[in-house]
VOKEFI-166137 format. One line per field, with one value per atom (N, C-alpha, C, O): residue in one letter; atom name; x, y, z. Coordinates in steps of 0.1 Angstrom, whole numbers, plus 2048, in hexadecimal, padded with zeros to 3 digits. Layout:
% VOKEFI-166137
aa A ... $
at CA ... $
X X ... $
Y Y ... $
Z Z ... $
This chain:
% VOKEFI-166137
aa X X X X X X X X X X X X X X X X X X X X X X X X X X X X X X X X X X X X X X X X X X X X X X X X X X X X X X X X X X X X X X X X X X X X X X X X X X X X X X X X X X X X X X X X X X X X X X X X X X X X X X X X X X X X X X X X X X X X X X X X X X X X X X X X X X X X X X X X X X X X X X X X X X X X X X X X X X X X X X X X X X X X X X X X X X X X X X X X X X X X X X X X X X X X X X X X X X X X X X X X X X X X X X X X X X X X X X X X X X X X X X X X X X X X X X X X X X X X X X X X X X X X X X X X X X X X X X X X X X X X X X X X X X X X X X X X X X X X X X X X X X X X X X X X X X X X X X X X X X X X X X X X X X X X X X X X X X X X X X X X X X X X X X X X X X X X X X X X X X X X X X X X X X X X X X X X X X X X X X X X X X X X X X X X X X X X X X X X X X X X X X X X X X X X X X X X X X X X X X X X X X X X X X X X X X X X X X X X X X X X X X X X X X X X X X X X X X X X X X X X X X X X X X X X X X X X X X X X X X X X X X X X X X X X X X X X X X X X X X X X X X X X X X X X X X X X X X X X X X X X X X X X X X X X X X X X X X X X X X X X X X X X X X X X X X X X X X X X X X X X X X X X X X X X X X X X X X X X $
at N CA C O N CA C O N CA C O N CA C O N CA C O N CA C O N CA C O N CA C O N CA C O N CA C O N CA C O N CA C O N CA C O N CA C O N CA C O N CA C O N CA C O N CA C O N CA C O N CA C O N CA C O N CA C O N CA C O N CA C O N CA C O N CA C O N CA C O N CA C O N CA C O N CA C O N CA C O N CA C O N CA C O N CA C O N CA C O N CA C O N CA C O N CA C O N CA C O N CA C O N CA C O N CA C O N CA C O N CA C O N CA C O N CA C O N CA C O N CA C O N CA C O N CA C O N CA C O N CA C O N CA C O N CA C O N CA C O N CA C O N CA C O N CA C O N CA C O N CA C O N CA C O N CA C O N CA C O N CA C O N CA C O N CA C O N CA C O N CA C O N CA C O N CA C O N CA C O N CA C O N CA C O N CA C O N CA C O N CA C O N CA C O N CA C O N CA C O N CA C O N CA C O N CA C O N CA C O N CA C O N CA C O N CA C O N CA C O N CA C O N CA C O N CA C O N CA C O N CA C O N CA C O N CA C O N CA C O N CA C O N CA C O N CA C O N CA C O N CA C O N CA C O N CA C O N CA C O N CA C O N CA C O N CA C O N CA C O N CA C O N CA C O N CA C O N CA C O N CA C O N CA C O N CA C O N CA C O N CA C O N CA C O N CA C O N CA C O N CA C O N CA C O N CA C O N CA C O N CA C O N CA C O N CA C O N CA C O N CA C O N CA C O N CA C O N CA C O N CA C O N CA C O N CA C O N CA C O N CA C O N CA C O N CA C O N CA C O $
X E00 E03 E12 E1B E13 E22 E29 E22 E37 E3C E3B E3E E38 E37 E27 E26 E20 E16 E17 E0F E20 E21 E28 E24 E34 E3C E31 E2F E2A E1D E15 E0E E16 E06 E0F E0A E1E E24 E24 E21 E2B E2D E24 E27 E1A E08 E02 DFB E07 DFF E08 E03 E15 E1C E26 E2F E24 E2C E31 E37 E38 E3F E48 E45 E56 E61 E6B E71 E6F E7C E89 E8F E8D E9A EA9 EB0 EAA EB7 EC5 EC8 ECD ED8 EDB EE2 ED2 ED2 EDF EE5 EE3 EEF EF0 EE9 EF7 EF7 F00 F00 F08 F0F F08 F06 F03 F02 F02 EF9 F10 F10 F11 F17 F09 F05 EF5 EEF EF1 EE7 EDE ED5 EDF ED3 ECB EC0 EDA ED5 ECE EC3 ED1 EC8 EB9 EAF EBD EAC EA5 E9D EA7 E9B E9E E95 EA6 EA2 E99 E8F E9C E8E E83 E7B E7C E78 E71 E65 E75 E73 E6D E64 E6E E6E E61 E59 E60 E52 E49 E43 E44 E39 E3D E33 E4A E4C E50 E58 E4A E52 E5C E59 E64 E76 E78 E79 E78 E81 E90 E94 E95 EA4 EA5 E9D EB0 EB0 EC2 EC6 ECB ED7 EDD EDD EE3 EE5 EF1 EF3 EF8 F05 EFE F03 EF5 EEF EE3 EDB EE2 ED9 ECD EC2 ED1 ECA ECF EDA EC5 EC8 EBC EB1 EC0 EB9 EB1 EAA EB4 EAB E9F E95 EA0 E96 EA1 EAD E98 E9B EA1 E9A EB0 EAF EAE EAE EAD EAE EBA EC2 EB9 EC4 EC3 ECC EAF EB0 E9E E9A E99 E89 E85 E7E E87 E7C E7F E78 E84 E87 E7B E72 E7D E74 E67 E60 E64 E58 E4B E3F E55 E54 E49 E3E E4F E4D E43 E3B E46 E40 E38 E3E E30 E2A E31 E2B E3B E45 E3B E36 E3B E35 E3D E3B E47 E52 E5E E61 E64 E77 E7B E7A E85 E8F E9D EA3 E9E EB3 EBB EBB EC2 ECD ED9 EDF EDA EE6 EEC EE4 EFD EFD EF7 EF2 EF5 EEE EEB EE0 EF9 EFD EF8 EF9 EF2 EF1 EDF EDA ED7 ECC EBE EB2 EC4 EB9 EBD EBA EC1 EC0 EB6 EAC EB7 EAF EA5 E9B EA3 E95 E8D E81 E9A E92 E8F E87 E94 E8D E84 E7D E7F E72 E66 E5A E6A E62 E56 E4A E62 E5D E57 E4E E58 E52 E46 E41 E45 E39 E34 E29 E3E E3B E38 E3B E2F E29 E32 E31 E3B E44 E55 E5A E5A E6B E74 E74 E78 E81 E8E E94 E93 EA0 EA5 EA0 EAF EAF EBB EC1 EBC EC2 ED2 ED9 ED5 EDD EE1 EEA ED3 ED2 ECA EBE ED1 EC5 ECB ED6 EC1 EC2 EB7 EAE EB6 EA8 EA8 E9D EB1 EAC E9E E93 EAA EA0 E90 E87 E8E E85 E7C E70 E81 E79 E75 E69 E7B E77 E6C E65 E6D E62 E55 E4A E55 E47 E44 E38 E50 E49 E43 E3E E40 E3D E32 E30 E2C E21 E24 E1C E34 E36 E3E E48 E36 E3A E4D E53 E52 E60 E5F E59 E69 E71 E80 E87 E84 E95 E96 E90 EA4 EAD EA6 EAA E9F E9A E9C E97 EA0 EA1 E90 E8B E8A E82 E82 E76 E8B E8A E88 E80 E91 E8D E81 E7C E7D E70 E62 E59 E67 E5A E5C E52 E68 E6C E61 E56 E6A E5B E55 E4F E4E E3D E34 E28 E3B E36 E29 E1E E2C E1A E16 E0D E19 E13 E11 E05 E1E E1C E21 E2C E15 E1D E25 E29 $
Y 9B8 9B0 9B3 9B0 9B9 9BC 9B0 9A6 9AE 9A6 99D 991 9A3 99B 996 98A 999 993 985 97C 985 97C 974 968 978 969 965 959 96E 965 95C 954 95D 957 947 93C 94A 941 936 92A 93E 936 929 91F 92F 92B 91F 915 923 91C 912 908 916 90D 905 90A 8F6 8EF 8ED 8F6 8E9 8E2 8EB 8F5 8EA 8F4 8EF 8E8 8F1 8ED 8F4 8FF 8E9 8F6 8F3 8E9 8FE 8FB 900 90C 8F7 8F8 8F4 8FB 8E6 8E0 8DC 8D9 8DB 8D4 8C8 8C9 8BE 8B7 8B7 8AD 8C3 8C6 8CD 8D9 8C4 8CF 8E0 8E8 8E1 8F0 8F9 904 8F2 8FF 908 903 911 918 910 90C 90B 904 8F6 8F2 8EF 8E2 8E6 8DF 8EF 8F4 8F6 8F1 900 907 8FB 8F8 8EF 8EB 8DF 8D7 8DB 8D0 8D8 8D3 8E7 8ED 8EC 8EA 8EC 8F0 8DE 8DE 8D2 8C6 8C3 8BB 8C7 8CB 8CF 8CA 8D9 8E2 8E0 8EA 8CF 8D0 8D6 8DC 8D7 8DA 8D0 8C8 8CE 8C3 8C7 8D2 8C4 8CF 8C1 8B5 8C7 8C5 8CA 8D5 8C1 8C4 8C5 8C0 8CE 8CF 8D2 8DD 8C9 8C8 8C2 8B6 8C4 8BA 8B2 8A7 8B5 8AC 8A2 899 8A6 898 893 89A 882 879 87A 878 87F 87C 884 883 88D 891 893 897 88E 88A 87E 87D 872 868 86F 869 87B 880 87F 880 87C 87B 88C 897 88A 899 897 88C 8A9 8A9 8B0 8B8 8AE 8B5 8C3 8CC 8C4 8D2 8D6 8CF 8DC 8DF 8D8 8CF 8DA 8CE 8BF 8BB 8BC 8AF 8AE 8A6 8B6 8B7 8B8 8B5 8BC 8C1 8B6 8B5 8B1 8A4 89C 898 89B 895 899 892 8AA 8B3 8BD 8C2 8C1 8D1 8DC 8E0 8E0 8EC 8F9 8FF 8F9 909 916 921 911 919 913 908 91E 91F 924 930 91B 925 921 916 92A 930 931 939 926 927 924 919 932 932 93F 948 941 94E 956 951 968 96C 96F 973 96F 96D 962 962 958 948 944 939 953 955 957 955 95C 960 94F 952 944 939 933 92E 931 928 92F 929 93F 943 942 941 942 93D 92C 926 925 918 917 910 91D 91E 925 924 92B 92B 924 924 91E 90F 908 901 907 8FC 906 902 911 91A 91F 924 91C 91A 929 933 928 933 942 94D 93E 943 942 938 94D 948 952 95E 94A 94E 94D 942 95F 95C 95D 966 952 953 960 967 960 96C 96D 963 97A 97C 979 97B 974 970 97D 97D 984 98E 993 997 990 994 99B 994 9A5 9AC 9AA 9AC 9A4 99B 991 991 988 97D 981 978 98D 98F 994 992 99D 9A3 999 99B 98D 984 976 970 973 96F 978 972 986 989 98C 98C 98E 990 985 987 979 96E 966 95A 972 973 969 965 966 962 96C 973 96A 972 96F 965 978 97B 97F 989 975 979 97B 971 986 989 98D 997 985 982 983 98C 97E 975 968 960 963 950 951 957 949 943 93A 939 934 92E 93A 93A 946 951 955 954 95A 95F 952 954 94A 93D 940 942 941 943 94E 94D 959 967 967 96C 964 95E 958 95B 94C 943 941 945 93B 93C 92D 929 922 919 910 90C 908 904 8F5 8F3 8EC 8DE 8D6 8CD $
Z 32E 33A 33D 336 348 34B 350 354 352 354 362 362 36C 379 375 378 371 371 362 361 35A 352 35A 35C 360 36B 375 379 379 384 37A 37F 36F 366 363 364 35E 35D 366 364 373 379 380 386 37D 387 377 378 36D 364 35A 354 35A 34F 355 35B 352 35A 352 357 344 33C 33A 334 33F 33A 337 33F 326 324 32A 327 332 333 32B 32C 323 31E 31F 321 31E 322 331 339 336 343 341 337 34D 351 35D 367 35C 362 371 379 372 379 382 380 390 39B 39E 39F 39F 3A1 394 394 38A 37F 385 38E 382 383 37E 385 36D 362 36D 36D 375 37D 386 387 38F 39E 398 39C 38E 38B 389 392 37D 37B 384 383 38C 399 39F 3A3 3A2 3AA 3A2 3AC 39B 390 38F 38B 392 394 39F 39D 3A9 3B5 3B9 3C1 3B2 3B1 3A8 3A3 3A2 39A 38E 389 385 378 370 375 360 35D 357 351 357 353 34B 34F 33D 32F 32F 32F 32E 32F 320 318 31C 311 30F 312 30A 30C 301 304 2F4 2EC 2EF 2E9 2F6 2FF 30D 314 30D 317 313 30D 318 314 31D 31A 32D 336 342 346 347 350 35D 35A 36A 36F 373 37D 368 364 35A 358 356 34E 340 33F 334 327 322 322 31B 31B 30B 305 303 2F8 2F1 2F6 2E8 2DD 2DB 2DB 2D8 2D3 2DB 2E5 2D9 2DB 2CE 2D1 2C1 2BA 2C2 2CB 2BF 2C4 2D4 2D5 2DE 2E5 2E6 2F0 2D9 2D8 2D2 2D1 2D0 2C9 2D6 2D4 2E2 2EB 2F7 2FD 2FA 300 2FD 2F4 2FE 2FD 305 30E 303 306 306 2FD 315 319 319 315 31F 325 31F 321 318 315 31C 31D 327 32E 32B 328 32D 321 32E 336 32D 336 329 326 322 31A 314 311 313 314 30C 301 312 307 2FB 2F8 2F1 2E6 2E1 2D4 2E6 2E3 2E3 2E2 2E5 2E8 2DC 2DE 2CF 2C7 2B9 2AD 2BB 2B8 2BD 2B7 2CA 2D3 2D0 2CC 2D1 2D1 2BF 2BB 2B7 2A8 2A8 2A0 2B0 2B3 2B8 2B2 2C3 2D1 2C5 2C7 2BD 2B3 2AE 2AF 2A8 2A1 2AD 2A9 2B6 2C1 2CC 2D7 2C5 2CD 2DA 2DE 2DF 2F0 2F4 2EE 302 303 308 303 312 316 310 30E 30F 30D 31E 320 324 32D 331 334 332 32D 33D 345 342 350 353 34B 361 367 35F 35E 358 355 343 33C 342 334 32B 32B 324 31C 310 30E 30A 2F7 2F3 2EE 2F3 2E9 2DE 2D9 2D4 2C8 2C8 2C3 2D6 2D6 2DD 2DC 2E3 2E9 2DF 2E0 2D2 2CB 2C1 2BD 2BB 2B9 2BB 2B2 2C7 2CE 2D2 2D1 2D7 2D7 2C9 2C6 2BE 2B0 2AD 2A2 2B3 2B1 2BC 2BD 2C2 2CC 2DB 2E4 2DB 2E8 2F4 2F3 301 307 30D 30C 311 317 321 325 329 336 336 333 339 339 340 344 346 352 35E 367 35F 36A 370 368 378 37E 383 38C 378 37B 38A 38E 391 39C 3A7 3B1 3A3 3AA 3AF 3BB 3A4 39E 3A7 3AE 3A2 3AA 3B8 3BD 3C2 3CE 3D2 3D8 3CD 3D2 3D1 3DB 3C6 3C7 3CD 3CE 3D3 3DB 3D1 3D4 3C6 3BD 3C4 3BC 3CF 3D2 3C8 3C6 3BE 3B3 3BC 3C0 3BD 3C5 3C2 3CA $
């Protein structure tokens, strides 16, 4: 399955996305995407261990902690990319189907890691992007 055809499958089928490294600050990238991402029929997992709450949505510490609560389809990495093959030995442990590393974000560590572990990868991509062009009609 090549890659545009896994962000179309994604985007059309998995609503539950942790995003980490949300921020509560407006003019970050991590805040726009998943308010869009709210916006559009996603349930967006904040995943922040410096905030309690973002959005009025419950945030978390880490993905177990999340997982706890959620069925995590989708990991998206809003963190530098040195800071990338952690979260992805966590996303592990919490199985999710996708790991996506947003625009500007890329580690072939963490990518060879996760498909060694039968989940698929997106790198450096904005998933808000990516849903824009598609228009996959997600309500």
């Amino acid at each position: 399955m090549n890659e545009e055809s896994v962000i179309k499958e994604v985007l059309a089928s998995k609503k539950n996305i942790a995003v980490v490294g949300i921020s509560n600050k407006q003019e970050r990238d991590s805040f726009r995407v998943a308010k869009y991402l709210t916006e559009h029929g996603f349930n967006v997992i904040p995943v922040n261990p410096a905030m309690e709450m973002w959005e009025g949505i419950k945030c978390y510490p880490d993905l177990l902690s999340a997982s706890k609560d959620h069925k995590i389809q989708v990991v998206d990495i809003f963190r530098k990319s040195e800071a990338v093959v952690p979260v992805v030995e966590e996303a592990i442990k919490v199985k999710p189907d996708v790991v996506w590393m947003q625009l500007g974000v890329e580690n072939t560590e963490g990518r060879r890691l996760a498909e060694g572990n039968s989940i698929k990868v997106i790198m450096n991509k904005c998933i808000m992007e990516e849903h824009k062009k598609m228009n996959v009609g997600v309500a």
